[in-house]
C-alpha positions as CSV (number, residue, x, y, z in Angstrom):
1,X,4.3,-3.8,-18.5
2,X,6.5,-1.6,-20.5
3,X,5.4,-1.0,-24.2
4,X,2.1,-1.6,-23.2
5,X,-1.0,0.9,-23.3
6,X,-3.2,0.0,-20.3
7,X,-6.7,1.9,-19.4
8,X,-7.0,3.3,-16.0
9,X,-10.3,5.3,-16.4
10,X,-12.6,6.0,-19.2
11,X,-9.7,9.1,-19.9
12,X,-6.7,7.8,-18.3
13,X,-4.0,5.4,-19.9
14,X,-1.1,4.1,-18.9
15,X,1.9,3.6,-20.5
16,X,5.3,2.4,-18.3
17,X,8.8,3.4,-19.9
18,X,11.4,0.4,-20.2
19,X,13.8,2.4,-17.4
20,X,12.9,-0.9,-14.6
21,X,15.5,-0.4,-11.6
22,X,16.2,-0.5,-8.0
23,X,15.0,3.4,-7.8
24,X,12.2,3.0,-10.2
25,X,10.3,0.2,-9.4
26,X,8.9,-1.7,-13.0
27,X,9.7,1.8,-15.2
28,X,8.2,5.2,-15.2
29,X,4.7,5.8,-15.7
30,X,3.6,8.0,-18.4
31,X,0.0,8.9,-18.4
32,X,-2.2,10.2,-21.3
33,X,-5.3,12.2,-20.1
34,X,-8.2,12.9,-21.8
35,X,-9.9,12.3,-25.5
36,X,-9.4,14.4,-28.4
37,X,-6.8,16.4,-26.8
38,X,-4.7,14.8,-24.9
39,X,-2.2,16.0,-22.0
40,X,0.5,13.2,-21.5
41,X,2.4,14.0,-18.3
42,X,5.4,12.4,-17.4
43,X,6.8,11.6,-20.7
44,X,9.6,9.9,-18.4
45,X,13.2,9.3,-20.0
46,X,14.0,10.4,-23.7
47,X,13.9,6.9,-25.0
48,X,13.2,6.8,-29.0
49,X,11.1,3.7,-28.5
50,X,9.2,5.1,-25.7
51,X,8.3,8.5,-27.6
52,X,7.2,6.5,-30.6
53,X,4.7,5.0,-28.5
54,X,3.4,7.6,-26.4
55,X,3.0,9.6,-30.0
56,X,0.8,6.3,-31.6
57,X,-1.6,6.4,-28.6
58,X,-2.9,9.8,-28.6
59,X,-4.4,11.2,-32.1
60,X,-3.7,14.7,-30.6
61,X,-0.8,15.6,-27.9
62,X,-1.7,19.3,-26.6
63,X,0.0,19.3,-23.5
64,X,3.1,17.6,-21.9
65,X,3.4,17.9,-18.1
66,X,5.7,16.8,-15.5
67,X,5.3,16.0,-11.9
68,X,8.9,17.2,-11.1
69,X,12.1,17.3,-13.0
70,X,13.8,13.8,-12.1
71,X,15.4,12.2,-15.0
72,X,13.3,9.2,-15.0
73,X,10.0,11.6,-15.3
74,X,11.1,15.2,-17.1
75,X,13.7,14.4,-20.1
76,X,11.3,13.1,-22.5
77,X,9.0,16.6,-22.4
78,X,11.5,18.6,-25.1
79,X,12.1,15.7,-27.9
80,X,8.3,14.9,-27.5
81,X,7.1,18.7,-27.7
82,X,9.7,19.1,-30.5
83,X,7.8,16.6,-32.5
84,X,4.3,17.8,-31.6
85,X,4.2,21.2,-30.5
86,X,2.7,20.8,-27.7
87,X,2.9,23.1,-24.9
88,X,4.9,22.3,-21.6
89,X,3.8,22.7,-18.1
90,X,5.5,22.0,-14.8
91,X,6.2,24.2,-11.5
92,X,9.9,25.8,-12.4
93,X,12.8,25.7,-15.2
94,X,15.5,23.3,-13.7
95,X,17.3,20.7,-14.6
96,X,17.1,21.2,-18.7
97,X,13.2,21.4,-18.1
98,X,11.7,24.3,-19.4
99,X,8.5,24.9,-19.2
100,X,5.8,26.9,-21.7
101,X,3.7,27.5,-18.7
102,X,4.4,27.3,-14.9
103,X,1.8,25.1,-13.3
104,X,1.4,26.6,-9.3
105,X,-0.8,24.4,-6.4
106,X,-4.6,24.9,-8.0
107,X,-4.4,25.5,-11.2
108,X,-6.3,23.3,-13.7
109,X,-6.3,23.0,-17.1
110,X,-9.8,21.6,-18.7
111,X,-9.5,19.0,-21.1
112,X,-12.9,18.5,-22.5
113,X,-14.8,15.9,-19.7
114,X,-12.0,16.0,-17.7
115,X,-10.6,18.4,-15.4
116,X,-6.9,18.5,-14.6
117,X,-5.4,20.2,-11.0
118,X,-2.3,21.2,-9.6
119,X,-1.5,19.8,-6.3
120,X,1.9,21.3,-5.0
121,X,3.3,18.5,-2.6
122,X,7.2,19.1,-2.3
123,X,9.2,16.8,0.1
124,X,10.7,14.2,-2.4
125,X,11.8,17.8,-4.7
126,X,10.5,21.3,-4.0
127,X,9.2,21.1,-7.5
128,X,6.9,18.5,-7.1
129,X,3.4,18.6,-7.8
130,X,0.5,15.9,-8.0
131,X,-2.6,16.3,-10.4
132,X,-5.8,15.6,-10.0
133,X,-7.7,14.1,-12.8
134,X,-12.0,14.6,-12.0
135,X,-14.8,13.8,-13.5
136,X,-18.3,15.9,-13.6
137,X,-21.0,12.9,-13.7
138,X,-19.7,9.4,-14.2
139,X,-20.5,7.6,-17.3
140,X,-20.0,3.9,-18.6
141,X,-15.8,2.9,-18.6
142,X,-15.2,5.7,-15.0
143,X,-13.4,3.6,-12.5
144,X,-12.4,6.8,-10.6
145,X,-14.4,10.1,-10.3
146,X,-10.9,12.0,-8.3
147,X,-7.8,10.1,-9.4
148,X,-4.4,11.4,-8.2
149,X,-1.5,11.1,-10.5
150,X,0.8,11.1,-7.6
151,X,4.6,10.5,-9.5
152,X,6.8,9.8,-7.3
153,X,4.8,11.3,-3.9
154,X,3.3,8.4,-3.3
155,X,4.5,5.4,-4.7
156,X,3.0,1.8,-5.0
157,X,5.3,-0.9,-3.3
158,X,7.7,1.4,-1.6
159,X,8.8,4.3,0.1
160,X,10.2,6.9,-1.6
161,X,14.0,8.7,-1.0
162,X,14.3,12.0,0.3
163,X,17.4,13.5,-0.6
164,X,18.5,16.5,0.9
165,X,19.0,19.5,0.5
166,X,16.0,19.7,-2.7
167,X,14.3,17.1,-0.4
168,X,13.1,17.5,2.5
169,X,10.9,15.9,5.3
170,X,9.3,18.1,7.1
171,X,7.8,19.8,3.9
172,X,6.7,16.0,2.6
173,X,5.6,14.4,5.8
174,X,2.9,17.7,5.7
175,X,2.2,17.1,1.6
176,X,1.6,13.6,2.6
177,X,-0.8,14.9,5.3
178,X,-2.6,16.8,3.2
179,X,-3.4,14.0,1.2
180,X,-6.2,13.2,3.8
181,X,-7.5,16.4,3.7
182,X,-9.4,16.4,0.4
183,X,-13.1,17.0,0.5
184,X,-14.5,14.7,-1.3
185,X,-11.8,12.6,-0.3
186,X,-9.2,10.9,-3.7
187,X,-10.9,7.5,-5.1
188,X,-7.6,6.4,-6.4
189,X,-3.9,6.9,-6.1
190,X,-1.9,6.5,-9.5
191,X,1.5,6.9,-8.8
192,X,4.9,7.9,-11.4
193,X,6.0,3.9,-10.3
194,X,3.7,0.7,-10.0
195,X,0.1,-0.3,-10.1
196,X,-3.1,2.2,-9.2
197,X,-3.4,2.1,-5.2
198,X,-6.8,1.9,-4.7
199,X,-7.2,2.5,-0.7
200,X,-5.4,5.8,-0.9
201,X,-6.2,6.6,2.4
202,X,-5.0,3.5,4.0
203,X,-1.3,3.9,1.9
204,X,-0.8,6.8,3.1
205,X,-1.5,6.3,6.4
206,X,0.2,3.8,5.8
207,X,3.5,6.0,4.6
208,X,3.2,8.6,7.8
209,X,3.4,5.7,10.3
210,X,6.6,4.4,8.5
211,X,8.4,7.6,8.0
212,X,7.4,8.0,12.0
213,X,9.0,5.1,12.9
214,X,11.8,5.6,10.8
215,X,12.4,8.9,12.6
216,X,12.0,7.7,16.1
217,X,14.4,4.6,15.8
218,X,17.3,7.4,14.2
219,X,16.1,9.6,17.4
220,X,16.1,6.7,19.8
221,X,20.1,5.7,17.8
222,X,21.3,9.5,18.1
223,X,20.0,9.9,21.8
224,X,21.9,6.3,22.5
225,X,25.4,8.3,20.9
226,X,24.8,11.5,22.3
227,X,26.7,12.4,18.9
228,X,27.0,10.9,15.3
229,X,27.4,11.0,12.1
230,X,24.9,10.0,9.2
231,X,26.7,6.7,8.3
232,X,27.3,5.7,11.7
233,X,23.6,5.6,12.2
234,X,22.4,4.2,8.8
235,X,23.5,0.7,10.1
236,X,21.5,0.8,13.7
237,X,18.5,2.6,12.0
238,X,17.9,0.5,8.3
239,X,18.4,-2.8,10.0
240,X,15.3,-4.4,7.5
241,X,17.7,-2.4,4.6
242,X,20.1,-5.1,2.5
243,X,23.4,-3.1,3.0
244,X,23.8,-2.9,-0.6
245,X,20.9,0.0,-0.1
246,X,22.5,1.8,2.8
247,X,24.4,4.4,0.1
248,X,20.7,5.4,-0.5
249,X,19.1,5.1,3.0
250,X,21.5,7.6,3.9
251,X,20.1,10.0,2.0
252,X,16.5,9.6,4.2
253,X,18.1,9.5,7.2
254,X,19.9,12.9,6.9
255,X,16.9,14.3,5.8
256,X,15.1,13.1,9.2
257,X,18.0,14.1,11.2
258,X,17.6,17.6,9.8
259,X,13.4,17.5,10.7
260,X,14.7,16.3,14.0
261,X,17.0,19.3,14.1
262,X,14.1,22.1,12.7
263,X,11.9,21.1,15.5
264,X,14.8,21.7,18.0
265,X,15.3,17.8,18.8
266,X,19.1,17.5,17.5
267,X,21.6,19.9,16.5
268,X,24.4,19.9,13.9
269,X,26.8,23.0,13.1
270,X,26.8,22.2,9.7
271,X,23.2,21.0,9.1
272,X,23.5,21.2,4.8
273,X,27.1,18.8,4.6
274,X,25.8,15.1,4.9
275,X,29.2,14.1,6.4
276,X,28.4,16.6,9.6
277,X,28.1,15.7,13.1
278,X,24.8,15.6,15.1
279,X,24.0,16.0,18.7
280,X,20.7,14.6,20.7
281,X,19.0,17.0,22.4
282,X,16.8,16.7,25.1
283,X,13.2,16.5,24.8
């Protein structure tokens, strides 16, 4: 609930920006790790109200990260840092995100019992990274030894958009993947939208076989055509889509089309210009 400070873990709070809507779910999660020092990433939108708080719930804001430079996760970083010097991390300067330090897949930054790492998972942007919060031994108030703060990678109650040509879904389909990899595997998913996901495994296995499907039904609609365009797919392909949302399915299913056409299974002469025509190709 907005305004709200809920505990995650013994070192992780959560605190959810009032910026509800269709693209972000109940608000943007803002996150506070650690004790004395505290690293708050995703600081979300520069709402006044939502600084204030974020600033009363931590005696000491050292850091201020982002998962990726979306305006419902990256705005807040310079007015917050501005009032407590704090120093900035993300993966790249874009989109009037500049950060004090450039965070690359595996670097960690220790803060006191906890340990905080750099996953880079683009797909949803280039610039997207997840962080692992771990624990050494667990003590009294650890729910989670290996909790991933996911933003918007993973989210909890839908899929996310992949927008082209920042997004793309061959690169997240494999970031996804690697999700499973970990050794010890992730106790806990807590994403930039919605409540801790606590069978991370299962939800994104769960993700995969839905972005599968999704790319078989637009192959199965292109092969039907032989040739079409992104919005005379949408329909055929997001038939469990309200309409109202096709303006942003479209945006997914050019971003399959162009996985389809990187493993050689469709073809467009203009690849990067949603409005382009695609061909099948035989398998």
């Amino acid at each position: 609930m907005p305004g709200i400070v809920d505990e995650v873990d013994r070192f992780v709070r959560r605190l959810t920006a009032p910026n509800p809507s269709v693209m972000t779910g109940p608000g943007t999660n803002t996150y506070l790790i650690g004790d004395e020092v505290v690293a708050v990433v995703d600081p979300g939108p520069a709402d006044n109200g939502h600084l204030a708080r974020i600033e009363g719930a931590a005696d000491r804001i050292g850091y201020v990260l982002v998962t990726h430079t979306h305006p419902d996760h990256a705005p807040g970083a310079a007015p917050l840092t501005a009032k407590t010097g704090a120093e900035v991390r993300g993966f790249d300067s874009r989109d009037g995100f500049a950060p004090d330090v450039e965070m690359r897949d595996g670097d960690v930054l220790n803060l006191g019992p906890v340990r905080l790492t750099a996953v880079h998972t683009p797909g949803h942007a280039s610039n997207h990274l997840c962080y692992l919060v771990e624990r050494g031994d667990p003590i009294p108030g650890d729910n989670y030894r290996r909790l991933l703060l996911s933003g918007d990678h993973v989210m909890g109650g839908s899929t996310v958009v992949i927008s082209p040509l920042d997004g793309d879904m061959s690169r997240y389909m494999a970031s996804l993947e690697r999700l499973l990899d970990f050794d010890p595997p992730i106790d806990a998913i807590a994403p930039g939208h919605g409540p801790v996901l606590k069978d991370p495994g299962a939800e994104v296995e769960a993700l995969l076989a839905h972005r599968r499907a999704r790319e078989l039904a637009v192959s199965t609609a292109l092969a039907e055509r032989g040739q079409a365009t992104v919005d005379e797919l949408v329909a055929a392909v997001y038939v469990d889509v309200d309409p109202s949302m096709h303006p942003i399915a479209r945006r997914s299913l050019w971003a399959h089309l162009r996985k389809l056409g990187d493993e050689g299974k469709a073809y467009a002469k203009l690849p990067d210009d949603i409005e382009g025509v695609w061909t099948a190709r035989a398998r």
